[in-house]
Legacy VTK file of the C-alpha trace (Angstrom):
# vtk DataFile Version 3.0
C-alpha trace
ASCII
DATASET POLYDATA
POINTS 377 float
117.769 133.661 134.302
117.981 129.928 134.329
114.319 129.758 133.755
114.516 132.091 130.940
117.235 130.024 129.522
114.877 126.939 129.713
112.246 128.749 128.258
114.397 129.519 124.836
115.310 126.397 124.246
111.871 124.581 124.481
110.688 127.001 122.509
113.581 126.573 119.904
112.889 122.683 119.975
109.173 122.935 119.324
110.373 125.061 116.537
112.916 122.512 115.283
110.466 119.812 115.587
107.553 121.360 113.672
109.943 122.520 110.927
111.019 118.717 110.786
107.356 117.665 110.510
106.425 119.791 107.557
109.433 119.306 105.877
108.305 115.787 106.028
105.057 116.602 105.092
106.044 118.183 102.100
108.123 115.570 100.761
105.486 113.068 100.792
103.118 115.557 98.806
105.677 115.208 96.219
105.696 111.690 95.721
109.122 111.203 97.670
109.748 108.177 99.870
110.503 109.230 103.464
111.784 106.335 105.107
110.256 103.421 106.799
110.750 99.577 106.073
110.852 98.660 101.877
107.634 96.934 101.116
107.439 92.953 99.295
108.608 93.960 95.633
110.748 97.150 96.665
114.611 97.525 97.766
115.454 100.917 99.515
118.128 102.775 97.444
119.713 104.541 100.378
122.281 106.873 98.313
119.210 108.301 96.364
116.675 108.010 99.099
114.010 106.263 96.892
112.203 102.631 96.314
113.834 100.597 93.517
112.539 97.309 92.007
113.284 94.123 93.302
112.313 91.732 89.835
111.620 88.728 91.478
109.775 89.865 94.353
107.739 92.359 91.762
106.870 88.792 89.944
105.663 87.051 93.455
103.102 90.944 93.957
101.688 90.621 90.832
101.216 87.079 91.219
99.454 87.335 94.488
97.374 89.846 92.701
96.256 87.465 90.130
95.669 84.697 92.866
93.303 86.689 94.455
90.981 87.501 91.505
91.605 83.624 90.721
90.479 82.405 94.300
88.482 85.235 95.531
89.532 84.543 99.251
92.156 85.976 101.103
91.959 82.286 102.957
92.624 80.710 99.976
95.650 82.749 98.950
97.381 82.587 101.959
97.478 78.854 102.181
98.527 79.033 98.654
101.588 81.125 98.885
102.458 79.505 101.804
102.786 76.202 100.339
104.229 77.475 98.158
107.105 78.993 100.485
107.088 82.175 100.254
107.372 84.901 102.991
106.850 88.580 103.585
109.171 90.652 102.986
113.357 90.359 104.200
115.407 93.472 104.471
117.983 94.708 106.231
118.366 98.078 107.833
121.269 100.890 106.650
122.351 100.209 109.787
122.607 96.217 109.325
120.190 95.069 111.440
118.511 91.770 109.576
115.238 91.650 109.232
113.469 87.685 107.943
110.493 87.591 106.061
107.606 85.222 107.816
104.617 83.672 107.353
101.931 85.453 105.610
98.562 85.393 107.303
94.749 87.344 105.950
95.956 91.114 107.365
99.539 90.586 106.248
97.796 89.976 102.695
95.328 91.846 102.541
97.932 95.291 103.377
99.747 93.984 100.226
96.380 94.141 98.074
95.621 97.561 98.911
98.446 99.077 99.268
99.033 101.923 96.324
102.458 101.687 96.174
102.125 98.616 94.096
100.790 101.604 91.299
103.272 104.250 91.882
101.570 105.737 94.212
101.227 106.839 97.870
99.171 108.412 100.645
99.405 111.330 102.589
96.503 112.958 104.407
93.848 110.563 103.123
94.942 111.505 99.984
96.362 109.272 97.021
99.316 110.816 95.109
101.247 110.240 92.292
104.788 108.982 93.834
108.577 108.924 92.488
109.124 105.215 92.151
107.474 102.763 89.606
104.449 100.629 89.872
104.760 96.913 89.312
100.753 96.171 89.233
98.797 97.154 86.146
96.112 99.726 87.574
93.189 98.014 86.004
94.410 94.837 88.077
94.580 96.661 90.974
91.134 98.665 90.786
89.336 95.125 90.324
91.135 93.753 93.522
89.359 96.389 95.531
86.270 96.125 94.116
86.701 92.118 95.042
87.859 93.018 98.279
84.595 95.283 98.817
82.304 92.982 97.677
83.885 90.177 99.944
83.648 92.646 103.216
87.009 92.656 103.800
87.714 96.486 103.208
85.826 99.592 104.441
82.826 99.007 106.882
81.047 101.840 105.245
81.133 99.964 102.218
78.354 97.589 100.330
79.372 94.344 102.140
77.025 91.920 99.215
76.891 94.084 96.073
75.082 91.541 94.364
72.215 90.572 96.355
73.514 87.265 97.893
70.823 86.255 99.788
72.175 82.944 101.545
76.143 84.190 101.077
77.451 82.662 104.609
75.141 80.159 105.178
75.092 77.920 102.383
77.069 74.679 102.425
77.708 72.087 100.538
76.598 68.525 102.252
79.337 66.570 100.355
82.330 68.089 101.960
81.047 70.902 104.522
82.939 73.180 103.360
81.192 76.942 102.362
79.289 77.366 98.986
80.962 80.706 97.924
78.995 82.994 95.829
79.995 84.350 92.762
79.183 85.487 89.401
80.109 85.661 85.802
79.158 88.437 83.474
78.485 88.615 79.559
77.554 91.387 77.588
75.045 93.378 80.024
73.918 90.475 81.694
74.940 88.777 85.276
75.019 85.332 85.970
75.682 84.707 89.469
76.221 81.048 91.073
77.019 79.256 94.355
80.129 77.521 93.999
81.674 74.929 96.973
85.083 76.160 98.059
86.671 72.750 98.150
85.958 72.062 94.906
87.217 76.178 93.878
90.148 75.076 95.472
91.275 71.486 94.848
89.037 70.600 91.431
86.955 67.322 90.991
88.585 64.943 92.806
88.164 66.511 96.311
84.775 67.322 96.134
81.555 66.506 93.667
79.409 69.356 94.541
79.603 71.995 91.651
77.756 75.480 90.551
74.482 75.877 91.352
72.059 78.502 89.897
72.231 81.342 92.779
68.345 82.405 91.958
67.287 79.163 92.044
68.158 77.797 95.127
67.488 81.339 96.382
64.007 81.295 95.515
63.469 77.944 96.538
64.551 79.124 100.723
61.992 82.194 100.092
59.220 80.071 99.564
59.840 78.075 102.201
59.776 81.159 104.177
56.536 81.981 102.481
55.283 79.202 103.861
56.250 79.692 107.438
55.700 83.166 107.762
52.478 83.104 109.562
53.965 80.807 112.618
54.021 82.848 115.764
56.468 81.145 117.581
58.328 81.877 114.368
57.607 85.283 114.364
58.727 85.862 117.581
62.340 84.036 117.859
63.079 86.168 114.562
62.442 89.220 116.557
64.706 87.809 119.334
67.070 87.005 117.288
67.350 89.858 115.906
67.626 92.104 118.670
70.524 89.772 120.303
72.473 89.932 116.958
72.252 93.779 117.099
72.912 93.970 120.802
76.288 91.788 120.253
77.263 93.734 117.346
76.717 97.104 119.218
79.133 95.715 122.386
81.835 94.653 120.142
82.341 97.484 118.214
82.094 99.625 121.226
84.257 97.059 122.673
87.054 97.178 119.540
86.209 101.058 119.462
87.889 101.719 123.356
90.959 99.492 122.540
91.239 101.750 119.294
91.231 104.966 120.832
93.923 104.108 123.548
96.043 102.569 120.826
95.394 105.842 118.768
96.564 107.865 121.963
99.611 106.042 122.849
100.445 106.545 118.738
100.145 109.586 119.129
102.501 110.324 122.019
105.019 108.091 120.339
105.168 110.336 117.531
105.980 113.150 119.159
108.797 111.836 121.050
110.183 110.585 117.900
109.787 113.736 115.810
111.314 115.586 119.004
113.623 112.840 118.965
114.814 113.436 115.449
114.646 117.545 115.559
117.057 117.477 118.247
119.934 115.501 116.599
122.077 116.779 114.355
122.289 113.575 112.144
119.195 111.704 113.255
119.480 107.553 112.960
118.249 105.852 110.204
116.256 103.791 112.794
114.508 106.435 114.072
112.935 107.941 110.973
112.063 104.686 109.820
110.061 104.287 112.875
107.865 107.125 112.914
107.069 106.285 109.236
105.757 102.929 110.700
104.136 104.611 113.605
102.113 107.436 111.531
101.357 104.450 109.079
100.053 102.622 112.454
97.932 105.409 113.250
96.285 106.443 109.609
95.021 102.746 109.845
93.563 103.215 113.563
92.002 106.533 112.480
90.167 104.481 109.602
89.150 101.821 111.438
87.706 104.142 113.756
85.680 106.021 110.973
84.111 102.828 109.890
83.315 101.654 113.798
81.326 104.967 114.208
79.789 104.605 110.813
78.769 100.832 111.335
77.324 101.687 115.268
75.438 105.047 113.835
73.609 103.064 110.975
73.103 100.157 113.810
71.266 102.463 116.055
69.279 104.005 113.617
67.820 100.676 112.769
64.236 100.440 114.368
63.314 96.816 115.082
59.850 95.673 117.171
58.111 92.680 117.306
55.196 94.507 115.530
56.808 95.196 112.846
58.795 91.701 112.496
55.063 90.441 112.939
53.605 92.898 109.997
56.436 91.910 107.907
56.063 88.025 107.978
52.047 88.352 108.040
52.312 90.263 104.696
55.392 88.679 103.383
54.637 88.806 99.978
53.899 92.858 100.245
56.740 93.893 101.989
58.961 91.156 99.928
58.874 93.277 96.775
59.683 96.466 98.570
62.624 95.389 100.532
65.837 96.581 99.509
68.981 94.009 99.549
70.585 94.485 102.640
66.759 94.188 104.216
66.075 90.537 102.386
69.722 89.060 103.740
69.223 90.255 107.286
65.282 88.739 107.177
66.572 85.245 105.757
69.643 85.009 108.291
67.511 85.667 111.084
65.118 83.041 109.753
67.298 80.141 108.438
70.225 78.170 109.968
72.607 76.700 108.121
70.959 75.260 104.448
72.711 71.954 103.222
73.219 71.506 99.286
73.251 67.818 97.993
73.654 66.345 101.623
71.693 63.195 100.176
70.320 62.620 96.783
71.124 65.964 95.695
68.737 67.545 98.038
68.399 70.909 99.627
67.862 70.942 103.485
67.181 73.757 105.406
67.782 74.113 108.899
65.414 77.190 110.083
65.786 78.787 113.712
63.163 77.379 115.479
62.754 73.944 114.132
64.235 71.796 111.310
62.293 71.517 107.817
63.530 69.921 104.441
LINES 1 378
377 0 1 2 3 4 5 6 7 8 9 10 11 12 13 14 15 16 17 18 19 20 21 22 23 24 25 26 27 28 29 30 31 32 33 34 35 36 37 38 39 40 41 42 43 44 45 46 47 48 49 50 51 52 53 54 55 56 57 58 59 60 61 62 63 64 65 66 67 68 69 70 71 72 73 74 75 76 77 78 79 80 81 82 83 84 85 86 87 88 89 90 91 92 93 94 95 96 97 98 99 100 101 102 103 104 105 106 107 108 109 110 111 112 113 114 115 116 117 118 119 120 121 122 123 124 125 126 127 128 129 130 131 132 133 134 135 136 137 138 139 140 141 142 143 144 145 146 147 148 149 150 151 152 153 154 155 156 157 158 159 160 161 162 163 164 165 166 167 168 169 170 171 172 173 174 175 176 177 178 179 180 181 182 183 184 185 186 187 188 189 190 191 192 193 194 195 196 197 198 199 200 201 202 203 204 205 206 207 208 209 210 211 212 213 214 215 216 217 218 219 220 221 222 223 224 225 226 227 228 229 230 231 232 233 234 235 236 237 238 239 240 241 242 243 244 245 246 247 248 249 250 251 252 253 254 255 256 257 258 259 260 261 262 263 264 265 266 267 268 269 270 271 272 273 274 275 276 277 278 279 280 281 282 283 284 285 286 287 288 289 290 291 292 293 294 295 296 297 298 299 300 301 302 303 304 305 306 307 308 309 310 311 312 313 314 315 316 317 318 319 320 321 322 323 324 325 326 327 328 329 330 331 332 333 334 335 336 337 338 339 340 341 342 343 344 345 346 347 348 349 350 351 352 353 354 355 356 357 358 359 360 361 362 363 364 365 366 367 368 369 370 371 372 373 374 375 376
């Protein structure tokens, strides 16, 4: 009978707690706010169970916003705002437990730039819905943050990583300061004008650094031909291939690597979860605490299952990649050819795997080039 007993009420909890979950569910398909810590810009209104505006901290969002279309580096933006001394968000719990803001850092920022609450909206499911509280970022802003955000590669690895072509984006630098020649580009009418710019001088004007603009399909054409001219070495031809297949081999490991962490941390998520939403069926009058957490915790675990989408994305389209020394040999011998034919992604990986790092005005406004198996100016 005891057993039976037993039975019942494990059943009647399961019950409880999937009744909880979808109740859940359903309010976040409507827009409400479920709990969880406010965000930077937001207060929680605890009698109404909704996000409010905070003014000043909706001021500090929108100008991070702008900052980043301004800079175009997370980098940039965080050293910025933290001169500037400001900190993540500070709250404190219904409960009263205090809660500082700190230090912001690139994946504290970068979870403010794409988050959609910042347009009064949310996510549930993979989903993005209209929510109940306001927006403090204009939309348009926000859409054009995300595209930057693509286009630098710090978003989705499934995305276009160099929208524009940037053939030496990473390896360019500028030989007055040594800092990185960022690439960028300005557009008017129909037409794109795209430039490599040093990041000192982006960042601190004139007087830190001399090295300005420079004509992105100049200097890029300039490092093809020099290719061009190489392309029938041997010894060139086969520390490309090399490299190459080293580059791909340490890619593979640490996303495999990153890809094993992930899916323990995705389990243990998972487990916490349930505990909590048992947790919170089986009180009466569940702690604030508690359903704050497994908003955190489901938020945790939406992010791992992402990440883990764009590992297995990133290793199939790595696999599928066929590289041989024949055909890095066919490709350099009839460089010109297969030149025109290549698509984007194809011309970056080739002139990576060829060059080192290429110095801009290092002396007498020159360009030097630093290619993998010997130096040449």
């Amino acid at each position: 009978m005891l057993n039976v007993l037993m039975s019942f009420a494990q059943f009647e909890r399961e019950i409880i707690a999937e009744r909880t979950s979808d109740k859940m569910c359903a309010a976040r398909r409507k827009g409400k706010w479920c709990g969880g810590p406010p965000v930077l810009g937001y207060d929680i209104d605890h009698e109404r169970k909704r996000l409010i505006i905070n003014p000043d901290e909706a001021e500090q969002v929108r100008e991070v916003f702008d900052l980043y279309l301004e800079k175009q580096s997370m980098l940039q933006v965080v050293c910025e705002i933290n001169r500037r001394g400001w900190t993540t968000k500070s709250y404190q719990t219904k409960a009263g437990s205090h809660h500082p803001g700190a230090l912001w850092d690139k994946s504290k920022l970068q979870r403010i730039l794409t988050n959609v609450t910042y347009i009064g909206k949310t996510r549930h499911q993979g989903q993005i819905i209209d929510a109940e509280h306001e927006g403090i970022v204009d939309p348009a802003i926000f859409e054009q943050v995300q595209e930057l955000i693509r286009e630098n590669g710090n978003g989705s690895g499934g995305t276009v990583r160099n929208k524009h072509g940037a053939l030496l984006k990473g390896i360019l630098k500028c030989g007055q300061c040594g800092a990185a020649m960022a690439h960028t580009y300005t557009k008017k009418g129909n037409r794109l004008y795209r430039y490599y710019t040093c990041t000192t001088y982006q960042k601190q004007g004139p007087d830190a650094c001399t090295t300005r603009s420079l004509a992105a399909q100049e200097i890029e054409d300039f490092v093809v031909e020099q290719i061009r001219r190489l392309a029938r070495d041997p010894d060139l031809i086969r520390e490309v291939f090399e490299e190459s297949i080293r580059q791909r081999q340490e890619q593979l490991a640490r996303l495999e690597s990153e890809r094993n962490r992930l899916v323990k941390q995705r389990q243990q998520k998972g487990e916490e979860i349930k505990r909590l939403v048992s947790a919170i069926a089986g009180t009466p009058n569940p702690s604030p605490s508690l359903t704050e957490r497994l908003a955190v915790v489901e938020r945790q675990a939406g992010d791992v299952d992402l990440r883990l989408q764009e590992i297995d994305t990133q290793t199939s389209t790595l696999r599928d990649q066929s590289i041989d020394l024949a055909g890095v040999t066919a490709a350099l011998e009839e460089f010109e050819a297969v030149w025109g034919v290549m698509c984007c992604a194809e011309r970056e990986q080739l002139v990576h795997a060829l060059s080192g790092v290429i110095w801009v005005g290092k002396s007498q406004n020159a360009i030097e080039i630093g290619f993998r198996s010997r130096d040449a100016s």
